[in-house]
C-alpha positions in Angstrom: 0.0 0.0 0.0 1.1 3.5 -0.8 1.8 5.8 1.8 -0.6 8.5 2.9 0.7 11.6 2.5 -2.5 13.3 3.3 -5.7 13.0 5.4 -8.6 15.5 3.7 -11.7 14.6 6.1 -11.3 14.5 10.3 -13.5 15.7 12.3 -12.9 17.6 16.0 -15.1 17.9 19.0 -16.4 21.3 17.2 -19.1 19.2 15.6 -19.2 15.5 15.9 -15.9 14.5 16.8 -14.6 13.4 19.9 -10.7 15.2 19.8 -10.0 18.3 20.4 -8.1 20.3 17.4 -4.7 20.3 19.1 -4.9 16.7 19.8 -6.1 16.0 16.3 -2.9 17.2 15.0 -0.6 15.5 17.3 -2.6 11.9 16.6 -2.0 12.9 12.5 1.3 13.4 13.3 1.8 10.4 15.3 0.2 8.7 12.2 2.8 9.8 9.8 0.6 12.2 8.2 2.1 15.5 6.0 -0.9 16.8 5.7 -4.4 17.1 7.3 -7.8 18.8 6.8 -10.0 20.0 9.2 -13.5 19.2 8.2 -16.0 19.6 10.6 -19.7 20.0 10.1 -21.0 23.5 9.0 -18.4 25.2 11.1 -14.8 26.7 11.2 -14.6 26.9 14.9 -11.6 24.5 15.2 -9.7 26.2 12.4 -8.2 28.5 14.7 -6.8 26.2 18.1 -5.5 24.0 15.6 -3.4 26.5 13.8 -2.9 27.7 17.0 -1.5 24.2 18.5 1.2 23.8 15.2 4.7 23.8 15.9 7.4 22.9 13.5 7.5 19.6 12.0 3.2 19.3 12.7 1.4 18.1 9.9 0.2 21.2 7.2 -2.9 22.2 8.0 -6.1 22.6 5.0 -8.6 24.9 6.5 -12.0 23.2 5.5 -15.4 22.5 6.4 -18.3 19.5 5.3 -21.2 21.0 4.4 -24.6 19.6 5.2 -26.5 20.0 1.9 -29.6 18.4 0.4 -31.1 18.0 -3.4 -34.7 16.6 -2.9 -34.8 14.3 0.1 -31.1 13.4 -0.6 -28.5 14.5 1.7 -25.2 15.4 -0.2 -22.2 16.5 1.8 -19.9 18.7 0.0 -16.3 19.4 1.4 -14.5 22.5 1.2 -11.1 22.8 0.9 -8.9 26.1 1.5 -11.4 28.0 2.0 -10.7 31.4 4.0 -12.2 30.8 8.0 -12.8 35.0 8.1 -14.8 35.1 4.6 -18.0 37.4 5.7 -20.7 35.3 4.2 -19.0 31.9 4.5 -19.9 33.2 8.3 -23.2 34.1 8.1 -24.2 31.4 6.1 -22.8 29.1 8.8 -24.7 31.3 11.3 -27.4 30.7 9.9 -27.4 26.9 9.3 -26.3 26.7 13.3 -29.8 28.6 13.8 -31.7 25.8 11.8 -30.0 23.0 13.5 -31.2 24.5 16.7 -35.1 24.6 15.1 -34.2 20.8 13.8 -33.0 19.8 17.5 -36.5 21.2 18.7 -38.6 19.3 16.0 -37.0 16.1 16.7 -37.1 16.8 20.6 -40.8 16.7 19.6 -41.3 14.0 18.0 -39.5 12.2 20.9 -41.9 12.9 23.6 -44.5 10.7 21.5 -42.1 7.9 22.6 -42.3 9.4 26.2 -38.7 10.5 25.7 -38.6 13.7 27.5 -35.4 15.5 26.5 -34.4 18.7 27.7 -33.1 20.7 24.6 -30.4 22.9 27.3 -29.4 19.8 28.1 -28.4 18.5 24.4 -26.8 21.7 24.0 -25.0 21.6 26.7 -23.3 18.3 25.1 -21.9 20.6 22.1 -18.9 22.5 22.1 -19.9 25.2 20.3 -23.4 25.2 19.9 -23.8 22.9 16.9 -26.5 20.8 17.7 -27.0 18.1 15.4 -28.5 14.0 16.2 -25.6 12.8 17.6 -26.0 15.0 20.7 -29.4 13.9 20.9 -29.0 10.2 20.8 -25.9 10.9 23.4 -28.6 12.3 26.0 -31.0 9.5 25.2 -28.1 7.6 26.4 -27.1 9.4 29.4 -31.1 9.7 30.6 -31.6 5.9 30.6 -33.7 5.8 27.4 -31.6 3.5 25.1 -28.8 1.5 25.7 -26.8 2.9 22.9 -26.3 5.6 20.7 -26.7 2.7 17.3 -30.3 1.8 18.8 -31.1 5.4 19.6 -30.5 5.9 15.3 -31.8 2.2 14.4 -35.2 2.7 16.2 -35.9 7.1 16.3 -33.7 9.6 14.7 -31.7 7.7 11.8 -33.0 8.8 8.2 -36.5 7.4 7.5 -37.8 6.2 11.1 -40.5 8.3 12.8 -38.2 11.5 15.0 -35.7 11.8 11.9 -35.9 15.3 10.3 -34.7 15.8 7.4 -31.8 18.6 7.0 -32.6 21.5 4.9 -29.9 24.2 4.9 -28.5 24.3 1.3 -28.4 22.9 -1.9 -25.0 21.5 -3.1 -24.9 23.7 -5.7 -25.8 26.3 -3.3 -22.7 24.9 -1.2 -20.1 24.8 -3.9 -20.4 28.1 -4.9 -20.3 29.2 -1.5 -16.9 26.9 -0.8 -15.7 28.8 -4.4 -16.8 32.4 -3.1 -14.7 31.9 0.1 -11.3 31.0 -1.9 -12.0 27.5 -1.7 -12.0 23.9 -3.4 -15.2 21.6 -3.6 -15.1 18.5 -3.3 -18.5 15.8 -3.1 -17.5 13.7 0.2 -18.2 9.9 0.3 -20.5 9.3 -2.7 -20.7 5.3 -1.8 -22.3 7.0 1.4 -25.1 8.8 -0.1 -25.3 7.6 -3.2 -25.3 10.7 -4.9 -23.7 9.7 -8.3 -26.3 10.9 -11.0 -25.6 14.4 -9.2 -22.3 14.6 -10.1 -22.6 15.6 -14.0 -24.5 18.5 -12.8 -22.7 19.4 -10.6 -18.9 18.9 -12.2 -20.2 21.3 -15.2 -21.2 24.2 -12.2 -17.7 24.1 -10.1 -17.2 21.3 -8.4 -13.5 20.0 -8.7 -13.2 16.9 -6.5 -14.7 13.8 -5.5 -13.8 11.7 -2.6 -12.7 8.4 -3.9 -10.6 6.7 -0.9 -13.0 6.5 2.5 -12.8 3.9 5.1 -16.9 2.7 3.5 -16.1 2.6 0.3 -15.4 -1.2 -0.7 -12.3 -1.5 -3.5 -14.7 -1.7 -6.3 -16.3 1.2 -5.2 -13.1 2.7 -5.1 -12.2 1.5 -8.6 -16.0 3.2 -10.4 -15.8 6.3 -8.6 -11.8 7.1 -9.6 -13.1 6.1 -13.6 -15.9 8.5 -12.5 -13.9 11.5 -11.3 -11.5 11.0 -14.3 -14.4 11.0 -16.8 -15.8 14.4 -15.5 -12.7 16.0 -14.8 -12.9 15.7 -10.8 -9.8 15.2 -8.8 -9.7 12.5 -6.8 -9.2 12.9 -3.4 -9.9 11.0 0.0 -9.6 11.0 4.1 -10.5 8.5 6.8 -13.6 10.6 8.0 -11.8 10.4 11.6 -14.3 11.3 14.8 -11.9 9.8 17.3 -13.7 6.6 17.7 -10.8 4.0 18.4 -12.7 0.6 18.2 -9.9 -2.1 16.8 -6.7 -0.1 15.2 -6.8 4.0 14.6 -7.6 4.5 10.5 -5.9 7.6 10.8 -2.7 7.2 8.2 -5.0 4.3 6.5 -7.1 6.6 4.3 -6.1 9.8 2.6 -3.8 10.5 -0.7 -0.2 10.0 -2.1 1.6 13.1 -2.0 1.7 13.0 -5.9 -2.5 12.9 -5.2 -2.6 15.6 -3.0 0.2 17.7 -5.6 -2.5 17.2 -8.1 -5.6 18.6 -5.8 -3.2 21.5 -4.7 -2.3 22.8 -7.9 -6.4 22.0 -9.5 -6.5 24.6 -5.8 -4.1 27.1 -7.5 -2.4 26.6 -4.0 
């Protein structure tokens, strides 16, 4: 196996993570890892303590972010890559979208009590580190107040897509999102399409400014793999990849197991103009 050179998708503990930014860079570099991007849900909170935390010989840091995004009832999550953490409306949009998840929280909140789950919504908040309230939050405090045994059954039976407390997200489109990453300096990339399943998208969406699409991530099988590299090849998309890191150490770390080459990551940098 080739070694990674670069991890494009980890997630901290400001959204649903479970490491801090500074520790996140020292596990990367522990990994071996040149280069990492900081990718957290519809925020660039941890931008800053990460840069903060580098010393010499730390990994480069990407400034990024994972968009939530929807087309229909299908969720699309679009990654952004170098995008600028002080761009105005990059901000507000994000400002905005933590707003909704707040609303979303409520709704689902809800729907719970019909279950006689009585949630608190301070109390989910109070399990964020910024504010950004999204399901995993919720399913932790179904957890903590006795109401499931685990956060899989709280998703299997109430709040995973299609069962009765699930709301759907509805805070951009992805073509909204990609030219929002582009305003803000930045690089777009479709994250995990074996995830989503969001390949008839892509056309569309390759001939309105997106560049990249996620090919290596820890649930994509090797054929999987093998289609959507012929796929980003045939519409001009970089191929890129990441281990989709949230901390979660069952079995060996994945961090250094998923990611690019450095002659991968050369091509996304220069497609970046970086």
């Amino acid at each position: 196996m080739s070694e990674i050179f670069a991890d494009l998708h980890l997630h901290s503990d400001f959204s649903d993570g479970l490491v801090p930014p500074p520790e996140l860079l020292i596990r990367a570099g522990y990994a071996g890892l040149s280069v990492v991007a900081l990718t957290d849900h519809d925020t660039l909170d941890g931008i800053e303590p990460m840069i903060a935390a580098s010393r010499k010989g730390a990994p480069e840091i990407v400034p990024g972010l994972e968009l939530s995004c929807t087309e229909g009832d299908d969720e699309v999550h679009v990654l952004g890559y170098w995008v600028d953490p002080d761009h105005r409306r990059l901000r507000s949009e994000l400002a905005r979208m933590r707003e909704k998840r707040i609303l979303r929280a409520e709704t689902i909140i809800d729907r719970l009590r019909t279950y006689q789950i009585d949630l608190d919504l301070e109390d989910v908040m109070g399990l964020t580190r910024n504010g950004l309230v999204g399901r995993p939050h919720i399913a932790e405090a179904m957890v903590r107040g006795g109401w499931a045994p685990d956060t899989e059954s709280v998703y299997r039976k109430y709040i995973g897509d299609g069962k009765p407390a699930a709301v759907p997200k509805r805070f951009l489109t992805p073509l909204e999102g990609i030219d929002l990453i582009r305003e803000a300096g930045g690089i777009a990339s479709v994250a995990h399409p074996g995830v989503h399943r969001v390949e008839e998208l892509l056309p569309e969406l390759a001939g309105e400014g997106l560049a990249a699409l996620e090919v290596w991530h820890p649930k994509h099988s090797h054929r999987e793999v093998e289609r959507f590299t012929a796929t980003a090849e045939r519409l001009g998309l970089v191929p890129t990849g990441g281990s989709d890191y949230h901390g979660f150490e069952f079995g060996a770390s994945i961090l250094g197991h998923y990611g690019l080459t450095r002659e991968r990551f050369d091509r996304l940098r220069l497609a970046a103009g970086r």
